[in-house]
N, C-alpha and C positions, 0 to 999 in steps of 0.2 A: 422485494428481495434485495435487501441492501447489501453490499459487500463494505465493509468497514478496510480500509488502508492506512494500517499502523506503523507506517513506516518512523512519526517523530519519536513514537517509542524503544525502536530498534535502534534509531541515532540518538536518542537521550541513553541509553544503556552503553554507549560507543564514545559518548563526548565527541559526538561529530559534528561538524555545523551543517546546514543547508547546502553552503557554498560548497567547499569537500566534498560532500556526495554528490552533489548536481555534478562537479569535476571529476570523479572517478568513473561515474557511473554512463556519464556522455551525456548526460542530459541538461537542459535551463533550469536554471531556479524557478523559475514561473511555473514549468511543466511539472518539480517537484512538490510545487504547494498546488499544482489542481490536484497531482494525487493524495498530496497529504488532506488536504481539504472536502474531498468528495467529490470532487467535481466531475473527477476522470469516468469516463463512458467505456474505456476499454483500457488493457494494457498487454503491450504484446511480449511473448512470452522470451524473444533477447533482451528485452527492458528487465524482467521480471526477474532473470538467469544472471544480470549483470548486476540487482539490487542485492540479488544475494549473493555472489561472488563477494563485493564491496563490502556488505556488514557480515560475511563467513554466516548465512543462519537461513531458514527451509521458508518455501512458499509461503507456509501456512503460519510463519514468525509474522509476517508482513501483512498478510487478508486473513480477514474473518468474515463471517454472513453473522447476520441479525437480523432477527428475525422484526417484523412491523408489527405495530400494534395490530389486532385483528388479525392476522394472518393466523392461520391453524385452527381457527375456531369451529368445528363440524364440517370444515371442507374435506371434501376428497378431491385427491389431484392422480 
């Protein structure tokens, strides 16, 4: 169940850099690219409230779920 974090999208629509947001937003550039990257494991939801203050645009601009291969195939959940 992967959740996809589109955030270089929301900042390429913005002409924003990394550095600018990581600074509005109160966050490190590092911890900016584990989310842009995948890497992040959780995000809590003053980060999430603050990303979208910064780029003015809704939870669901920034995450998406995608599905995995195999996933949905005759399971029932």
């Amino acid at each position: 169940m992967p959740i996809v974090v589109r955030i270089d999208v929301e900042l390429a629509k913005r002409k924003m850099s990394v550095g600018e947001f990581a600074e509005r937003v109160g966050l490190t550039p590092a911890n900016v690219a584990v989310l842009k990257n995948g890497r992040a494991k959780a995000v809590r939801f003053s980060t999430l409230e603050a990303m979208c203050r910064v780029l003015d645009c809704q939870p669901g601009d920034l995450l998406e779920w995608v599905e995995e291969e195999g996933e949905g195939e005759g399971e029932n959940r």
